[in-house]
C-alpha positions in Angstrom: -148.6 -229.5 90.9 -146.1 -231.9 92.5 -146.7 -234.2 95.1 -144.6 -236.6 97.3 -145.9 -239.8 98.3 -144.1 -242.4 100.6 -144.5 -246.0 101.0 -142.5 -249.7 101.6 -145.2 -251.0 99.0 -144.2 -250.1 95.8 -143.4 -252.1 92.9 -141.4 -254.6 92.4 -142.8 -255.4 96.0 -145.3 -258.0 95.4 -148.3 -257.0 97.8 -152.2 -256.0 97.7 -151.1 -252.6 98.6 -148.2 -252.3 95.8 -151.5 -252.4 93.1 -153.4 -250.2 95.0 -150.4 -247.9 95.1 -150.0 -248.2 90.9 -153.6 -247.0 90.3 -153.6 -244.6 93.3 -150.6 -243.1 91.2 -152.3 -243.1 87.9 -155.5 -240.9 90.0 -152.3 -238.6 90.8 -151.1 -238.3 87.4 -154.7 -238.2 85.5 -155.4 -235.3 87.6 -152.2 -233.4 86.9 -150.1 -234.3 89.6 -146.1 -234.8 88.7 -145.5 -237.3 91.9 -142.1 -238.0 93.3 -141.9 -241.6 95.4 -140.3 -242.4 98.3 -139.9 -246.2 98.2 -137.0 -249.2 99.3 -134.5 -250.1 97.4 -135.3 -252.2 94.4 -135.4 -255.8 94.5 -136.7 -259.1 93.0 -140.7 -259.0 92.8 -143.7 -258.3 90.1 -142.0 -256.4 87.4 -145.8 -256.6 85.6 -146.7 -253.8 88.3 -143.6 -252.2 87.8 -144.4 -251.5 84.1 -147.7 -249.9 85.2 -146.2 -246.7 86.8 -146.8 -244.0 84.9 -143.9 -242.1 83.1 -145.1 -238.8 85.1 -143.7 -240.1 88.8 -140.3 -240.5 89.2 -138.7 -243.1 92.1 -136.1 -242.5 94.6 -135.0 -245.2 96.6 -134.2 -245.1 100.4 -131.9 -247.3 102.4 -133.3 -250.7 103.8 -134.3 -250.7 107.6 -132.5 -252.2 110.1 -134.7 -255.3 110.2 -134.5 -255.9 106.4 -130.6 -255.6 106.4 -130.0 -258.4 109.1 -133.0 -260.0 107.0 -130.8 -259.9 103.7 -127.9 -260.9 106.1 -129.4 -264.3 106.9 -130.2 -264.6 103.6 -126.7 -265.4 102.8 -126.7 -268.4 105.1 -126.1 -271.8 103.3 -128.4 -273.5 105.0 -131.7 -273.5 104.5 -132.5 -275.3 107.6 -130.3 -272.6 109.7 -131.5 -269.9 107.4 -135.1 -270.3 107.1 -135.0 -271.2 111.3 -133.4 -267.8 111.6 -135.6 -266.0 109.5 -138.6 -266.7 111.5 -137.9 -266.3 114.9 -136.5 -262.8 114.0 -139.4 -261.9 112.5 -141.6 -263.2 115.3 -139.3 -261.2 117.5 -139.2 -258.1 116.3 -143.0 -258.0 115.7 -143.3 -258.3 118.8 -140.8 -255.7 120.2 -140.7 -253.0 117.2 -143.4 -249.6 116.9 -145.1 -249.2 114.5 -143.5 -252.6 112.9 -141.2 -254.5 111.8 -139.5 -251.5 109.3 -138.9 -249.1 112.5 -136.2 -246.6 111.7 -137.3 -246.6 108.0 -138.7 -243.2 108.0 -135.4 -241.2 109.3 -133.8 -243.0 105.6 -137.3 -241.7 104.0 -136.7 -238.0 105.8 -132.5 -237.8 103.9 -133.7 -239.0 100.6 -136.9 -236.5 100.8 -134.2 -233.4 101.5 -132.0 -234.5 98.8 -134.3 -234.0 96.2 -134.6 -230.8 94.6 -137.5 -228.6 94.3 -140.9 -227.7 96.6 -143.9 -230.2 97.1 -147.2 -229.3 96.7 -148.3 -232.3 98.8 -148.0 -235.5 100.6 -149.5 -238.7 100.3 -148.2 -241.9 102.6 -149.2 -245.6 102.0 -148.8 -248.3 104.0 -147.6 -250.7 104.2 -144.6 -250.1 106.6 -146.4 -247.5 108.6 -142.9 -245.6 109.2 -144.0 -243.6 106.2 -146.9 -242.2 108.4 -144.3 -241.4 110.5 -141.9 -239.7 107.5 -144.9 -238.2 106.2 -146.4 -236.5 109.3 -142.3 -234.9 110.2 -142.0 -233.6 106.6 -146.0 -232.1 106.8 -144.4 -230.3 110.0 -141.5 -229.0 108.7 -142.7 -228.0 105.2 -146.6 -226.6 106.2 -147.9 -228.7 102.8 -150.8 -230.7 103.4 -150.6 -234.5 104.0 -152.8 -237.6 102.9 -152.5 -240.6 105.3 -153.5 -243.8 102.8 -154.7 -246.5 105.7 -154.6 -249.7 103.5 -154.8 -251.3 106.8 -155.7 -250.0 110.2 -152.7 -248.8 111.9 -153.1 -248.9 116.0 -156.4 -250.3 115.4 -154.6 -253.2 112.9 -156.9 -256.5 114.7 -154.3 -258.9 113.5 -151.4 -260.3 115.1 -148.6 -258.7 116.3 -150.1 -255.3 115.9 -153.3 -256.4 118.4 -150.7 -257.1 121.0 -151.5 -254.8 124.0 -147.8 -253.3 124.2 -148.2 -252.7 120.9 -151.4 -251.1 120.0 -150.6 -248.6 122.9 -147.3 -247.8 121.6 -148.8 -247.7 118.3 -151.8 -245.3 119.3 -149.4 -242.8 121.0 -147.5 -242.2 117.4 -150.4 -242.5 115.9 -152.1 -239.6 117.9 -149.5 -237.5 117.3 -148.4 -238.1 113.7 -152.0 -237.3 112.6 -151.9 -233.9 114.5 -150.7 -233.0 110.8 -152.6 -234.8 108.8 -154.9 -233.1 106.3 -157.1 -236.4 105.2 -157.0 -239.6 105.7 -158.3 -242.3 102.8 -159.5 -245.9 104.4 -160.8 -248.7 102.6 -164.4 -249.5 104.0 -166.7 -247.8 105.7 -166.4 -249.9 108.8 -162.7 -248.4 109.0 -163.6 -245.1 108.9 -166.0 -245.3 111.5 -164.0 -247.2 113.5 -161.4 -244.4 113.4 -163.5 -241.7 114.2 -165.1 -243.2 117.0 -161.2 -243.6 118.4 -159.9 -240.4 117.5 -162.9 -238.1 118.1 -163.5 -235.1 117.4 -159.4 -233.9 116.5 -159.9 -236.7 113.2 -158.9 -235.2 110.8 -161.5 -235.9 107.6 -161.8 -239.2 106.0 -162.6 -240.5 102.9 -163.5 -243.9 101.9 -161.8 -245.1 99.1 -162.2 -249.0 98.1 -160.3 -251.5 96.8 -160.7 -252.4 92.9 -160.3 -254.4 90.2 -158.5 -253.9 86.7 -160.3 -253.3 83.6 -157.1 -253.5 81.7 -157.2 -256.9 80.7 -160.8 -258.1 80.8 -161.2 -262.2 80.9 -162.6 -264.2 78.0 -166.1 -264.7 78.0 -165.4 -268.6 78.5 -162.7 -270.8 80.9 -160.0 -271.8 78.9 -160.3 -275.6 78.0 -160.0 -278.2 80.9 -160.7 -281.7 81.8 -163.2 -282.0 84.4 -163.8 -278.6 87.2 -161.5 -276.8 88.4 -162.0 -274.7 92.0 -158.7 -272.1 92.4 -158.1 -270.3 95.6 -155.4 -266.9 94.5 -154.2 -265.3 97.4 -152.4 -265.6 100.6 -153.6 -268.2 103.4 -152.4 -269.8 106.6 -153.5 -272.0 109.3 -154.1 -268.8 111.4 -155.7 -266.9 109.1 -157.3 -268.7 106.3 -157.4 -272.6 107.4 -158.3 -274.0 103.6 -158.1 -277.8 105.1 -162.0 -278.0 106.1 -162.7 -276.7 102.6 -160.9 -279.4 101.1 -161.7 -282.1 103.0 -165.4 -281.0 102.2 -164.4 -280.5 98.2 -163.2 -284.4 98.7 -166.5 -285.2 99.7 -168.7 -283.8 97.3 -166.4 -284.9 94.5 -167.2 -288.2 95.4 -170.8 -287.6 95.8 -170.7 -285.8 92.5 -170.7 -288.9 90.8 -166.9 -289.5 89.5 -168.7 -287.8 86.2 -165.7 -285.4 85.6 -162.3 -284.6 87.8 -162.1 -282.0 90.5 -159.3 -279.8 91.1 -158.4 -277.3 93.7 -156.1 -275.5 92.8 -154.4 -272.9 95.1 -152.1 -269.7 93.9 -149.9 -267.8 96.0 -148.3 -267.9 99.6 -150.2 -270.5 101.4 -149.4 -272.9 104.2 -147.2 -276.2 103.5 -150.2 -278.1 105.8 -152.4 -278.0 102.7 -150.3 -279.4 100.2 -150.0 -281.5 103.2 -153.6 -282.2 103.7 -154.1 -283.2 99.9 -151.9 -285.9 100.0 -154.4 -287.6 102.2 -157.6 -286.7 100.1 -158.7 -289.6 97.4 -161.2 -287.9 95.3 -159.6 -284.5 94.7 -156.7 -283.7 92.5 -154.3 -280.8 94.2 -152.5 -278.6 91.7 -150.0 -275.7 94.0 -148.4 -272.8 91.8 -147.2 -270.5 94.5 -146.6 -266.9 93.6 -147.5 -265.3 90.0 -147.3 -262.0 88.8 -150.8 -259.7 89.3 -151.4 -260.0 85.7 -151.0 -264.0 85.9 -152.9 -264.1 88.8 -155.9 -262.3 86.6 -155.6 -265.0 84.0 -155.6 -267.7 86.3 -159.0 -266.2 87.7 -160.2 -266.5 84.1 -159.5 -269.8 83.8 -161.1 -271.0 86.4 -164.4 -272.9 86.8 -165.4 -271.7 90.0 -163.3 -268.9 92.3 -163.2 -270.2 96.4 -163.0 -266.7 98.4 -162.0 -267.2 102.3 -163.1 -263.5 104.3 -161.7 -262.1 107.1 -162.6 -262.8 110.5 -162.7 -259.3 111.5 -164.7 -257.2 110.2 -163.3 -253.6 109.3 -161.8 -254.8 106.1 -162.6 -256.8 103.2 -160.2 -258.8 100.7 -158.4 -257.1 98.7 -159.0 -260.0 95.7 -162.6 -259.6 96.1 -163.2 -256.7 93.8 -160.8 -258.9 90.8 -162.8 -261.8 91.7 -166.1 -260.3 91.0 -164.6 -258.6 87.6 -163.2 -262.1 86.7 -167.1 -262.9 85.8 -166.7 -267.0 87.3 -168.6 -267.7 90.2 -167.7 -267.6 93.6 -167.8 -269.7 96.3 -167.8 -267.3 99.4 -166.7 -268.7 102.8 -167.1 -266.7 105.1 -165.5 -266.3 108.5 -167.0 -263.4 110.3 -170.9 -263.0 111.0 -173.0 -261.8 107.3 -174.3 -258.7 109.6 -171.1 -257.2 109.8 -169.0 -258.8 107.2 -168.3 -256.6 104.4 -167.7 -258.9 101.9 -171.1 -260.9 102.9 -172.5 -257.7 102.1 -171.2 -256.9 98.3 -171.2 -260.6 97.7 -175.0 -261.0 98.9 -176.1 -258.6 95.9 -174.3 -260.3 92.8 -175.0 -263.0 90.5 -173.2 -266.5 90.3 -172.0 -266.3 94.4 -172.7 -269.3 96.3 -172.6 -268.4 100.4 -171.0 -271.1 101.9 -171.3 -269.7 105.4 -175.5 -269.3 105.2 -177.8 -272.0 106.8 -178.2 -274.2 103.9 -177.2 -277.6 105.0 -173.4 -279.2 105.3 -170.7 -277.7 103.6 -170.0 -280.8 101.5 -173.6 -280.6 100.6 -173.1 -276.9 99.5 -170.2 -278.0 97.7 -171.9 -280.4 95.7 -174.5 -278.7 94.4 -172.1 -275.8 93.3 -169.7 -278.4 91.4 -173.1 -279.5 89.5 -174.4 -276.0 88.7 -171.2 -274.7 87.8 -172.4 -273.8 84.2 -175.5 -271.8 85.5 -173.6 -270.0 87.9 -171.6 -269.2 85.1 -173.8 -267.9 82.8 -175.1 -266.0 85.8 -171.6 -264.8 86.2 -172.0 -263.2 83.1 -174.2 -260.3 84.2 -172.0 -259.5 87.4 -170.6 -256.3 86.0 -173.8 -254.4 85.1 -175.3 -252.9 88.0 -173.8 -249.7 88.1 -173.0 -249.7 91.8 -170.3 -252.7 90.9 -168.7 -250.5 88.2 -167.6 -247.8 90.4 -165.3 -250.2 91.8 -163.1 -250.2 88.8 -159.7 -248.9 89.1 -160.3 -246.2 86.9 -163.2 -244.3 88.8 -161.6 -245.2 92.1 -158.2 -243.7 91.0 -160.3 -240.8 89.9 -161.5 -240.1 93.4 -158.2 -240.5 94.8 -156.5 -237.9 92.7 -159.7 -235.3 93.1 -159.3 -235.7 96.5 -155.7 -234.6 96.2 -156.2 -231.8 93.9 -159.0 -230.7 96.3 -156.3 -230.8 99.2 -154.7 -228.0 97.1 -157.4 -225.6 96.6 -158.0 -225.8 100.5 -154.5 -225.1 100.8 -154.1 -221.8 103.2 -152.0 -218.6 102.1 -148.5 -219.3 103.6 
């Protein structure tokens, strides 16, 4: 059996949807699947992930769209001012004015590479990120009569977020949509919110869909202890802005409580990844709490740093079709969480998931200030962490490993195949 699958997030690319592409791939494989991928051309990212394909898919790499050519073009400028000026408002602009984003024209590159390479396909599975290889994938389903897996990591015309929300845009976006699925065999979504969501839109042509979550790893399981620290440390690992996730209330409260704490031992908050320069910004002017930024690790640092921490600050979304990726490696991480939450607990997903564990503190639940909240967590850190401990052994939160998630994925596949009509 050989499948092709197509996607802008594949390592090196450093993105949630690269390591849900890695274990989707090792469902493929694990059920007999040799996969050929369709993915950018390589550059500088997470070469952790990289390591983690397995040796049974083999990668081809297609040109660069349009957008990340005159990307790579400013790149080259010598000043940063100039350069980083640049950067922006072209990608502001062509958010705005490009269907289905940014990476428009990327599947006609994905369409040449796909004819070059020798041999028949069994099947096709497309991932976004870029959702050009919707597009790629849906024009090679037509011509070759194989079926095709759509892999929403996201919501595609229904995408909530900025630019995609954009009226222009999600009605551009829902006409190639519409027709792009007219081929489509299945579709996999992330929650079930998505997935009704979708068939609510697209009625009764949908084609079916199969609710596949999010994980976390099992490779590399955390210590049953932080490693040692002076005082508590709080870690936010993940991506957050102004727009999306403000963390500068949440600090300011932190501030507070490690004041009211007692001075009895140091507080730190200490962020990881691609967050906004306002809350470095913000810590200058805090007193009581001590502000450590690392900026982007590799997925397998990013675990240990989750270990290592004394309590784990989780920020949702403020729509409610998807839930954090990080949410499922925060969980297996065993710490306790401190949840804030952004959309209303009856439809937030998270809220839901969260609500049923051990060592989770809701921050968003009627239960006085959130300095107040804060406090009381940063003085029963060691209970919530011993009842941490027990997070993993419901059953219900072991099906979220990678390993029975990948399963599903690559039964689903093989399943695609025995359905397969007679040409």
């Amino acid at each position: 059996m050989r499948a092709l699958l197509i996607s802008s997030s594949i390592p090196p690319v450093a993105e949630s949807q690269s390591i849900r592409n890695v274990f989707l791939l090792k469902g493929l494989c694990g059920a007999g699947w040799d996969v050929d991928v369709i993915a950018p051309p390589l550059g500088k990212g997470d070469e952790s992930l990289l390591r983690q394909i397995p040796d049974r898919v083999t990668i081809h790499r297609a040109g660069p769209s349009t957008y990340d050519r005159i990307q790579s073009w400013i790149g080259r400028i010598p000043s940063p001012l100039v350069r980083n000026t640049l950067r922006g408002v072209f990608a502001r602009l062509a958010g705005v004015l490009l269907v289905p984003d940014v990476r428009c024209g990327w599947d006609r590159n994905v369409i040449q590479v796909a004819k070059t390479i020798g041999g028949e396909f069994d099947l096709i599975v497309s991932s976004a990120g870029s959702n050009t290889a919707h597009l790629a994938a849906s024009a090679l389903a037509r011509q070759w009569g194989v079926p095709w897996i759509a892999e929403y990591g996201d919501p595609w015309s229904l995408n909530p977020l900025a630019p995609a929300k954009y009226w222009h845009n999600r009605a551009r976006n829902s006409r190639l949509e519409r027709a792009a699925l007219r081929y489509c065999s299945a579709i996999t979504v992330t929650t079930e919110s998505t997935a009704a969501a979708m068939n609510k839109w697209i009625g009764t042509s949908c084609p079916p869909i199969e609710v596949i979550p999010c994980g976390y790893s099992t490779a590399k399981p955390c210590s049953t202890a932080p490693a040692p620290h002076n005082g508590i440390v709080v870690s936010y690992i993940g991506t957050a802005s102004r727009g999306s996730r403000d963390l500068r209330s949440i600090m300011v409260a932190l501030d507070k409580a490690a004041v009211t704490h007692g001075g009895k031992e140091t507080v730190t908050f200490r962020m990881v990844g691609s967050t906004s320069p306002a809350f470095e910004n913000k810590g200058r002017e805090l007193r009581h709490l001590t502000i450590q930024s690392r900026g982007w690790v590799s997925y397998e640092e990013s675990l240990e740093l989750m270990g290592s921490s004394d309590l784990l600050l989780l920020v949702g979304n403020r729509q409610s079709l998807q839930v954090p990726a990080k949410l499922f490696n925060y969980i297996a991480a065993e710490r306790p969480i401190l949840y804030y939450g952004q959309a209303p607990p009856e439809v937030d997903g998270t809220h839901a998931i969260l609500s049923r564990l051990p060592g989770v503190v809701l921050l968003n639940s009627a239960q006085g200030s959130l300095e107040d909240q804060l406090e009381k967590a940063l003085s029963q850190s060691k209970q919530l962490l011993e009842a941490s401990q027990r997070r993993l052994e419901p059953a219900w939160i072991r099906a979220y490993a990678w390993e029975n998630i990948a399963g599903q994925f690559g039964a689903l596949a093989s399943g695609l195949l025995v359905r397969k009509p007679a040409q």
